[in-house]
Structures are given as C-alpha cells and as structure tokens.
C-alpha positions as CSV (number, residue, x, y, z in Angstrom):
1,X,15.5,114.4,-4.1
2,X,14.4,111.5,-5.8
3,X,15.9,108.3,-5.7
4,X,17.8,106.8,-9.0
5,X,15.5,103.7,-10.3
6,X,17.4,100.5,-10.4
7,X,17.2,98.5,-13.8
8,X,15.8,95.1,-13.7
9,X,16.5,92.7,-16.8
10,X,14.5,89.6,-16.7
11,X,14.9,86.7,-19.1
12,X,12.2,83.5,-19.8
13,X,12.0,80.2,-19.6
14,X,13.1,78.2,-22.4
15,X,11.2,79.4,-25.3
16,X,9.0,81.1,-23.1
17,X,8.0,84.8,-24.2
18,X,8.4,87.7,-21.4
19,X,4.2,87.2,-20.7
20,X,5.3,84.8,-18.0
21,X,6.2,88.2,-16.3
22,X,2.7,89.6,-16.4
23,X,2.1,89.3,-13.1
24,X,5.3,90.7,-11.4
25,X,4.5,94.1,-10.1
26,X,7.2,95.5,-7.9
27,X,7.0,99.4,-6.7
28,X,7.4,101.7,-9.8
29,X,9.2,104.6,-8.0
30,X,12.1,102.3,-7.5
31,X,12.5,100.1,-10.4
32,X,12.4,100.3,-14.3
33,X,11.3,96.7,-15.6
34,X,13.0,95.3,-18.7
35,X,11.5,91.9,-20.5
36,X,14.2,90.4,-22.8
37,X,13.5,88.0,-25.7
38,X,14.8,85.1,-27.3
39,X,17.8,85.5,-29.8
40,X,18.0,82.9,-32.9
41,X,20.9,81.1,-32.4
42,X,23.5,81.7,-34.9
43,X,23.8,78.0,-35.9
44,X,22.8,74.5,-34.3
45,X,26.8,74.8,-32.6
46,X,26.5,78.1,-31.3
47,X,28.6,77.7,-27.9
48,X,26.3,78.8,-24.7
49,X,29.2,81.7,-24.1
50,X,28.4,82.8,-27.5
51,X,25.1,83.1,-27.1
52,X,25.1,84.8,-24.0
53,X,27.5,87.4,-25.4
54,X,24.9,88.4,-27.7
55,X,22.2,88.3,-25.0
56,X,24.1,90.7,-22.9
57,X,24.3,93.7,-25.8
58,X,20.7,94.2,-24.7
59,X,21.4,95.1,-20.9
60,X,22.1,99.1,-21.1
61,X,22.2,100.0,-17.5
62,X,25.4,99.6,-15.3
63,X,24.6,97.9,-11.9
64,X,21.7,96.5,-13.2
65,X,19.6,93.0,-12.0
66,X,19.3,90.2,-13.5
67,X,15.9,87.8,-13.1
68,X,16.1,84.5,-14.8
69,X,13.3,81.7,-15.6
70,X,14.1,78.2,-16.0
71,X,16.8,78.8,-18.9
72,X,16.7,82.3,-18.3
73,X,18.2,81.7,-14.9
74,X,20.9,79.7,-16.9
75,X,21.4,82.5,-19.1
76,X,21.6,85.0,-16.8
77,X,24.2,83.4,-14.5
78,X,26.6,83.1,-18.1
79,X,25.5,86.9,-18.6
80,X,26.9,87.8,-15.3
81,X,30.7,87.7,-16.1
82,X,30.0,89.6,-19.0
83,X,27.9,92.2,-17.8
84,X,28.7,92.5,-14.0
85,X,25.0,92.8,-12.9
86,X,24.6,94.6,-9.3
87,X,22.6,91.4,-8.6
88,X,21.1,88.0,-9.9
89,X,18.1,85.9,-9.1
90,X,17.2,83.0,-10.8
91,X,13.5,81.5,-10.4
92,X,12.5,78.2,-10.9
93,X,16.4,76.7,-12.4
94,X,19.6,75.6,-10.9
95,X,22.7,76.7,-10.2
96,X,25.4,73.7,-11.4
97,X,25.0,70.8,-13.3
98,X,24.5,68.6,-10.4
99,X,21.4,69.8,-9.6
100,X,19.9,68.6,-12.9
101,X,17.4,65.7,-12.2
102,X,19.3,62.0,-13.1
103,X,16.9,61.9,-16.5
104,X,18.7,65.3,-17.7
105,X,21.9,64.0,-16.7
106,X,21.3,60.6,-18.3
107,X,20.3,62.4,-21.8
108,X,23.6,64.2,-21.6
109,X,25.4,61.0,-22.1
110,X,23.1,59.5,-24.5
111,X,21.9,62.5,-26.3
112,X,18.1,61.3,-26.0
113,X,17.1,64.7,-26.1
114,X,17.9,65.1,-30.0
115,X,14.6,62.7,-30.7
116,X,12.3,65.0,-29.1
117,X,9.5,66.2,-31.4
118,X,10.5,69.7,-31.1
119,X,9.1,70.4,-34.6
120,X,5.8,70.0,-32.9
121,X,6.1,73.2,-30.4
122,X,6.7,75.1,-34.1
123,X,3.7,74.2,-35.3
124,X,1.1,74.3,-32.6
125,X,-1.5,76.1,-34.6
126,X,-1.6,73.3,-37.0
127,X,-2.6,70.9,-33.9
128,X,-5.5,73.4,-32.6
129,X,-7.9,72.9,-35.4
130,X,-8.0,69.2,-33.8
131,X,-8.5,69.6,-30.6
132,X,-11.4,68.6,-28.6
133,X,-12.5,69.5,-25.2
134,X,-12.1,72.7,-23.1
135,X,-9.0,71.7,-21.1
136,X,-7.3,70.7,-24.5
137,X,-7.5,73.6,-26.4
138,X,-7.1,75.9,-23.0
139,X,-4.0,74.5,-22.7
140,X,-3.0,75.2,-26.9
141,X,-4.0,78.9,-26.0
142,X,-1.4,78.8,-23.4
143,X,1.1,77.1,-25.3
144,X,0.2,80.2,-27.8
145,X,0.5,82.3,-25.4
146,X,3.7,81.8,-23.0
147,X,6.1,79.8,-25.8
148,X,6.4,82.6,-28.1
149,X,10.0,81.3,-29.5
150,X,9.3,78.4,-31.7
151,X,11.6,78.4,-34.2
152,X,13.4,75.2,-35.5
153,X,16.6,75.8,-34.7
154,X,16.4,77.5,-31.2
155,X,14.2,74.7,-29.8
156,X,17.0,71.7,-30.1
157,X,19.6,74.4,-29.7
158,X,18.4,75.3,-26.2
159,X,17.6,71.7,-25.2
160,X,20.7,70.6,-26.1
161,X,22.6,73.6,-24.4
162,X,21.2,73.3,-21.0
163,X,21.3,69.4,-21.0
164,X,25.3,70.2,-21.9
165,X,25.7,72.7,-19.2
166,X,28.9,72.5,-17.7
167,X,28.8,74.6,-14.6
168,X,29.7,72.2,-11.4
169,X,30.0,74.9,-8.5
170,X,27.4,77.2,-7.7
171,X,28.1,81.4,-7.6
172,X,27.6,82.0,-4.2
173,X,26.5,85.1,-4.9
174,X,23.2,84.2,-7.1
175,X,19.7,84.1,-5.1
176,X,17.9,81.2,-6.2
177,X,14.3,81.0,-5.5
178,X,12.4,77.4,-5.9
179,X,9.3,76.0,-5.8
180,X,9.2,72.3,-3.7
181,X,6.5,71.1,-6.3
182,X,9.1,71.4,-9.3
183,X,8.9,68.6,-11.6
184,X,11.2,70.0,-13.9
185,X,14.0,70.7,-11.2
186,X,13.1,68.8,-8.1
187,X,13.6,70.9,-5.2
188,X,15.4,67.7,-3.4
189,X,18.4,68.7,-6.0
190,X,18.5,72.1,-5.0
191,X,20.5,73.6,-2.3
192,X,20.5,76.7,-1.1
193,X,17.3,78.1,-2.6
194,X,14.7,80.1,-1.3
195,X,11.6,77.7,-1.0
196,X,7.9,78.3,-2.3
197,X,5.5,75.8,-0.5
198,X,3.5,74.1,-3.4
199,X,5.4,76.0,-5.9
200,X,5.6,74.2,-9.3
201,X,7.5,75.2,-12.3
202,X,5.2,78.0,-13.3
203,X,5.3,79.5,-10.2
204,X,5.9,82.6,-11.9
205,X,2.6,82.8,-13.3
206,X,0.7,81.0,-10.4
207,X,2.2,81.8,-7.7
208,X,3.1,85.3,-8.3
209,X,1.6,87.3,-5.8
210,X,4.1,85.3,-3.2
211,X,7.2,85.7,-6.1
212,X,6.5,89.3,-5.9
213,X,6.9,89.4,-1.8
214,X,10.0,87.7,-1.9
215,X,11.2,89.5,-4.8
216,X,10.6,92.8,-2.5
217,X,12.7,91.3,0.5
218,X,15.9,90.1,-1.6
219,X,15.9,93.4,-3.6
C-alpha cells in the first residue's frame, strides 16, 4: 500500500519568483511540491495579517508544510495560525524582530526605507540596453530572472512590512535554517537555526544540493 504524499507549500524571497526553487529536489514518491507567488497588495496599508490571509487561500491540503525564503519565511510563520501547517521551515529569514540587523531596526524608526529607488527593480529592462560588461548584464539576467514581482506597489509594501514586523518571541516550533555568510540577516542575530557553513543569502540557489540534505533530515 502506498504511502499518502505530504504537501509542501513554499513561498519566495521578497519579490523573488518560485525559480529560486529550481534546484530543490526532494524524493517524489513522498512529496507533492507547491511554488506559491506573490499577491498584489490590496493597497500601500494593507496590514501583514491581511495579507497573509489572502496568501493562505492558496494552501489546499490539510497537514501541509510550509517552506519560506527571506520574506517568505515571514510570511509563512503569519500563515501558520491561519492555516495550521503540519510543519514550517524558514530558510535564509528570522524568527522575531530582534533578530533584524541594527540598520533594519534603525529604518523602522526613521522610515529610511521609503527613499529607496524601488521604481528601479520595475523597470530593469529599461537599464539592460545600458549595460556594459559580462558580469553586469549577467547579473540583469538574474535580476530578470529570480525577481519576478516588480510591481510598484508590492515593492515599498513589502519593504515596509517586514521592516514593521512586530513579532518579538520566536515559535518554538518553526525550523529555521541559516547560512553564517548572510549579509542580509547576519547569522550572529540568529538563534536557534540550523547553520550552513559559507551559506549566503542565496543559499537556496547556491548552495542547494546541501539545502536539499537537510531538508531530507528535518522532514
């Protein structure tokens, strides 16, 4: 008799598209792989509750997983008490606002992060046509690639929602894995994570033959 497949949901990095997950293999005879997208936001003050709400419409399985990115692994920790996963990993993100690095904190009481040039991510393509040099315009083609969620309003939106994030005690219960090269979340923040030796923030993509291992053990 063959054994039921357990669902796996996995959510991106901010604005990242669900290619950073073409290179996760796990066995197929035990797990169905699903790659969610990016929502819109509803408008500019759409609460991170909401948000996740509407997120969690797309998980369809009971007792399902949940595998977060970055923002993703914000977003699935908020989808958890709505949805009731059987388990969650996060990859590459924290678990409470304290483990934010002091510049993240330090924009939350300023609001520095509203000046970024987010309009600049929207229009990537209009920068390629000006690019010189291999490395430059490799790097556009992986911008093309991997940040598939551009839009105006979701950029600042998301910045601004996980600067804001309010969380101050970690859910025991979430599996964090983390790279000690992270120079988006440095892993001297971050407690109680599973550690990549020389994993950076992309680990996902570059280090995925040893993501996929340890995915294996804590599933």
């Amino acid at each position: 008799m063959s054994k039921e497949k357990k669902h796996i949901y996995f959510v991106p990095g901010l604005a990242a598209s669900p290619a950073i997950f073409d290179y996760i293999k796990l066995p197929e005879d035990r797990y169905e792989l699903h790659f969610l997208e990016w929502l819109i936001p509803n408008s500019k003050d759409e609460t991170l509750e909401s948000y996740a709400q509407r997120m969690s419409t797309f998980i369809k399985h009971q007792n399902s997983i949940l595998i977060g990115v970055s923002f993703g692994g914000v977003m699935v920790q908020e989808m958890k008490q709505i949805v009731h996963p059987y388990k969650v990993i996060i990859i590459s993100s924290i678990k409470n606002k304290y483990e934010m690095p002091s510049r993240m904190r330090f924009a939350q009481k300023t609001n520095l992060h509203k000046i970024l040039p987010t309009k600049a991510f929207s229009n990537i393509e209009k920068y390629e046509k000006f690019a010189f040099g291999h490395l430059v315009k490799r790097r556009i083609q992986l911008y093309k690639k991997y940040l598939s969620m551009r839009d105006t309003l979701y950029l600042p939106w998301a910045i601004h929602t996980i600067v804001n994030w309010k969380r101050a005690i970690s859910d025991p219960d979430v599996i964090h894995i983390h790279g000690t090269k992270d120079m988006i979340f440095p892993f001297h923040n971050i407690h109680n994570a599973i550690a990549v030796p020389n994993g950076t923030h992309i680990m996902i993509i570059d280090k995925a033959k040893r993501i996929n291992a340890i995915l294996q053990d804590v599933l």
